[in-house]
C-alpha positions as CSV (number, residue, x, y, z in Angstrom):
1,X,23.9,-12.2,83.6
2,X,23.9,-12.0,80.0
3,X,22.5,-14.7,77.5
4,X,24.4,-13.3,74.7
5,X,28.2,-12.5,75.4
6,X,30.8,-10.7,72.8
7,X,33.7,-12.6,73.4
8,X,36.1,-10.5,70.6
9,X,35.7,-9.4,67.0
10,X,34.9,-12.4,64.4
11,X,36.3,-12.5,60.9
12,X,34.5,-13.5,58.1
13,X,36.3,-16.8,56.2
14,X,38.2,-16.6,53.3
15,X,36.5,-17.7,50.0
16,X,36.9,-21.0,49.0
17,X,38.9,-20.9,45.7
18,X,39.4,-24.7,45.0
19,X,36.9,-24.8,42.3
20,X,38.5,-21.9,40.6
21,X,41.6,-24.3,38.6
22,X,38.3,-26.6,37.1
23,X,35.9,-23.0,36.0
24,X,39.1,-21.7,34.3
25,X,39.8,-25.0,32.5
26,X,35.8,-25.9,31.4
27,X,36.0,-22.1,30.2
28,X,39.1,-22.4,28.2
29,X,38.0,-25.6,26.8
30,X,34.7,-24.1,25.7
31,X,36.8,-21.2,23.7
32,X,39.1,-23.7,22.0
33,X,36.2,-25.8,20.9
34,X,34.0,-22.9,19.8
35,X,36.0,-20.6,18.1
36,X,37.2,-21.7,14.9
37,X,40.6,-20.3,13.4
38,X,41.4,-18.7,10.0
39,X,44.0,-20.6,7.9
40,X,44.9,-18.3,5.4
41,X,44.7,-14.3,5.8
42,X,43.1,-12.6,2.6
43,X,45.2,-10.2,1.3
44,X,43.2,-9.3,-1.4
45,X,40.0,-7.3,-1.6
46,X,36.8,-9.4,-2.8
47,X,33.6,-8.5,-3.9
48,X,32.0,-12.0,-4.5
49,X,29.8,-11.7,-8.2
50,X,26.0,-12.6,-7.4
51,X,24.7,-16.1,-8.6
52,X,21.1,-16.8,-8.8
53,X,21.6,-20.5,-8.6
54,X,24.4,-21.7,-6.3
55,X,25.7,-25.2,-3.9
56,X,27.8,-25.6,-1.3
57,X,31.2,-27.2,-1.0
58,X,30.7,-31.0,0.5
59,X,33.5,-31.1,2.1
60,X,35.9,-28.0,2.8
61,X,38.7,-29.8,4.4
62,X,39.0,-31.3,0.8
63,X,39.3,-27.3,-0.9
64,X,42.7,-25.8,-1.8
65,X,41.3,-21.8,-2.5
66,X,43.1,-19.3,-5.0
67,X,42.0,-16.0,-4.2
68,X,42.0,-13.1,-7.0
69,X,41.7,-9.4,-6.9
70,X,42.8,-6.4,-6.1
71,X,45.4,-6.2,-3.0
72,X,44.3,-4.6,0.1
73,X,45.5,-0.8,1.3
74,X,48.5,-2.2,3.6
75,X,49.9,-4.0,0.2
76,X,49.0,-1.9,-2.6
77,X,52.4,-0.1,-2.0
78,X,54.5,-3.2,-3.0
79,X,51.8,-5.0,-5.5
80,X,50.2,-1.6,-6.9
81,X,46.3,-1.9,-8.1
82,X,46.2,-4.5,-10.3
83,X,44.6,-8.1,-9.7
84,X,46.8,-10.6,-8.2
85,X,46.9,-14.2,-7.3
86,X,46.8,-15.1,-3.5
87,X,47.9,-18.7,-3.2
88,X,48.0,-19.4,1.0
89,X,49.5,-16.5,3.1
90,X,51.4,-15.3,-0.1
91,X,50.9,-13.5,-3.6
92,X,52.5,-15.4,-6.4
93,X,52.1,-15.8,-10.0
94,X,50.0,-18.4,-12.6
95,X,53.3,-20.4,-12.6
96,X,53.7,-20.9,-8.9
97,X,50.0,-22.6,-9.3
98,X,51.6,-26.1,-10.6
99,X,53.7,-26.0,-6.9
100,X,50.5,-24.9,-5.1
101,X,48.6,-28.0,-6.6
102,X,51.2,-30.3,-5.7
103,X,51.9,-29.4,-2.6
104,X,47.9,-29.4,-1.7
105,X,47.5,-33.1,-3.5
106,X,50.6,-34.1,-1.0
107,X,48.6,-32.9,1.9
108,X,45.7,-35.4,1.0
109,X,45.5,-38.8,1.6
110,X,45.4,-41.1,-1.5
111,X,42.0,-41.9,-1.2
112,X,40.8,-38.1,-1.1
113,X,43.0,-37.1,-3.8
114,X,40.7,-37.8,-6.4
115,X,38.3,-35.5,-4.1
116,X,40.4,-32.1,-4.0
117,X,38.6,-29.2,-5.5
118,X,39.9,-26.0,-6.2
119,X,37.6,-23.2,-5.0
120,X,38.4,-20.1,-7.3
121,X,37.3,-16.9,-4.9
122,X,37.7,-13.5,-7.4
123,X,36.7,-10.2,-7.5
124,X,33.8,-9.4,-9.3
125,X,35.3,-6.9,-11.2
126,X,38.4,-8.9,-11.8
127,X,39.3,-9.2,-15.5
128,X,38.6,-13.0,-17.1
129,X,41.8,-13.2,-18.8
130,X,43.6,-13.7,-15.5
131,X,40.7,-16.1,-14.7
132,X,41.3,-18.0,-17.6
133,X,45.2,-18.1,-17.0
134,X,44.4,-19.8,-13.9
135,X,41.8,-22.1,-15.4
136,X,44.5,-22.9,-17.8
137,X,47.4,-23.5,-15.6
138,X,44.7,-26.0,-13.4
139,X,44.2,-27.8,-16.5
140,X,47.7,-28.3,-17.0
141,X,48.1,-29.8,-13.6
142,X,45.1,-32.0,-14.3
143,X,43.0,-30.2,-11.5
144,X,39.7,-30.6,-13.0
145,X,37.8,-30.2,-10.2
146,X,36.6,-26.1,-10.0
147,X,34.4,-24.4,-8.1
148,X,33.5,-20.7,-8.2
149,X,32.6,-18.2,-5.2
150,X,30.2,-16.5,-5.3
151,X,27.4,-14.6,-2.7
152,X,23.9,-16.0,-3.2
153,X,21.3,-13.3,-4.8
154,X,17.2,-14.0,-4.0
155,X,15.7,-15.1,-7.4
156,X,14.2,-12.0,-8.0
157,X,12.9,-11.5,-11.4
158,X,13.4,-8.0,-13.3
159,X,10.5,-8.3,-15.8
């Protein structure tokens, strides 16, 4: 007689899938964590001027950015090829800036108001009388605080 008898076909087990629920969650939670989101689409084209000496913004949470340049392909139909102003998702004008700082100061508690700063992000080949418009307007709405982009250039010297 035989030691070893066949007694029919086996099948192999199913895979286990009560894990999968806790993978899919520790995964999703890593994405959310990681990946940070943009809060305002730019709808202007920038080419940040070069600055030999530059600093960073302490806090960015406390930054309210006006973008300035020329408008991308997709808007140059409606806005043509001069600079414009890009204040949040939207394009607006130097008097729409008094709203813009208000609405931004509202946002802020009252202990970080003091804080804001306005982050001016324009093109480098934007002209400085609509730069100085905007300086103006700020003035007017007694946001002193500005800070200019700009890329960082190695301190090269060209002697």
């Amino acid at each position: 007689m035989s030691k070893f008898v066949d007694k029919g076909k086996k099948e192999t087990p199913g895979i286990n899938t009560a894990s999968l629920p806790d993978l899919v969650f520790i995964v999703l939670m890593f994405f959310m964590v990681s990946v940070s989101m943009r809060q305002t689409d730019r709808k202007v084209m920038l080419s940040l001027p070069a600055a030999s000496e530059a600093a960073k913004l302490e806090r960015k949470d406390l930054a309210s950015y006006i973008y300035i340049g020329t408008p991308t392909l997709q808007y140059q139909r409606l806005y043509g090829t001069e600079s414009q102003i890009q204040l949040n998702d939207a394009f607006r004008s130097i008097e729409d800036i008094r709203d813009f700082i208000a609405s931004e100061r509202e946002s802020l508690s009252e202990a970080e108001r003091p804080y804001m700063t306005v982050s001016i992000k324009a093109d480098e080949n934007t002209r400085m009388g609509i730069i100085t418009d905007v300086k103006q307007e700020l003035r007017r709405c007694s946001a002193l605080r500005i800070m200019y982009g700009a890329r960082k250039v190695s301190a090269i010297s060209s002697y």
